[in-house]
C-alpha positions, 0 to 999 in steps of 0.5 A: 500500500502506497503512502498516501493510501496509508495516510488516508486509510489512518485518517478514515479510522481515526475519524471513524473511532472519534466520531464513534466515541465522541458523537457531538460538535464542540466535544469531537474538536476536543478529541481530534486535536488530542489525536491529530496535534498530541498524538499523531503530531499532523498539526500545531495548536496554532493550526488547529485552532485556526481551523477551529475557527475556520469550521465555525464561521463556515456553514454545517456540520462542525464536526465534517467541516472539521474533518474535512479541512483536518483531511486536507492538510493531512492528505490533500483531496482524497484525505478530506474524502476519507476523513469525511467519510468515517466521520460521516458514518456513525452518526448515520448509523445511529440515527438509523438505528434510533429511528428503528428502535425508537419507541424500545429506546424513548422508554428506557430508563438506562438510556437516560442514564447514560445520556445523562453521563454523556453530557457530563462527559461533553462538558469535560471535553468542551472545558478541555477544548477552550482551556486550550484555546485561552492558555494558547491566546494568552501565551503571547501575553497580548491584551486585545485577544483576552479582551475580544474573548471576554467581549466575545463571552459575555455578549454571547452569555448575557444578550440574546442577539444575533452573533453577526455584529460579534463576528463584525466586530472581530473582523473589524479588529482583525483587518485594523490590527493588520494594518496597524501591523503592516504599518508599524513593519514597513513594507513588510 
């Protein structure tokens, strides 16, 4: 087997096995980059949360647009194919499953259980991801990123308005910071 056919056959079954385990958008971030940037050394932090962003300022699913833009950098189009696909397959197969079994299951009261345990589960991996992305952002000890964080947290926390003008605003800063940047450097 080629290279590459290795490098997407690893991809698929690293999709396939997170997705499996770790079946929501947010939760599953936290499990790929403890799999692609700590284990398998295919992405930096820095990568990673670029994409993490990128995934969600991007329409769909977070989880497929994550393993899609992940697959990419990995293994180019056909590793995006093979990323998308194990990460596409459990949640198919559940929801069949579900929707066979679904008046045995809605009934069930170690279902509930369990998924009771399964957000508990969720939080920790959501508290991991953005511990991560906060430890990241103030390693460079810079003030605007810490204040759009907190700016960002508490109009999403405390207002029940649309994230466009957040996203904007963010824009807005970004695009002035790197001209501020680009002036200060020259003709850098």
């Amino acid at each position: 087997m080629s290279e590459k056919l290795k490098r997407w056959w690893t991809l698929f079954i690293t999709m396939l096995t997170i997705s499996s385990t770790a079946n929501s958008g947010y939760a599953i971030l936290s499990v790929m980059k403890s799999s692609f940037v700590r284990d398998k050394k295919w992405l930096t932090e820095e990568q990673m949360e670029d994409y993490i962003a990128l995934c969600q300022g991007s329409p769909g699913p977070l989880a497929i647009n994550a393993s899609m833009i992940i697959g990419y950098h990995v293994g180019g189009l056909g590793g995006a194919l093979a990323a998308v696909l194990g990460c596409s397959i459990p949640p198919i197969v559940i929801m069949l499953l579900v929707a066979v079994f679904y008046s045995a299951i809605i009934g069930n009261t170690w279902v509930r259980v369990f998924m009771r345990g399964m957000q508990a589960g969720v939080i920790a991996m959501l508290i991991d991801l953005i511990w991560g992305i906060f430890r990241n952002v103030t390693k460079e000890k810079k003030i605007y990123p810490v204040a759009i964080m907190i700016a960002a947290f508490v109009y999403t926390w405390f207002t029940k308005l649309s994230t466009l003008p957040l996203v904007l605003g963010c824009i807005a800063v970004a695009v002035i910071s790197f001209f501020l940047r680009k002036g200060k450097d020259g003709s850098k």
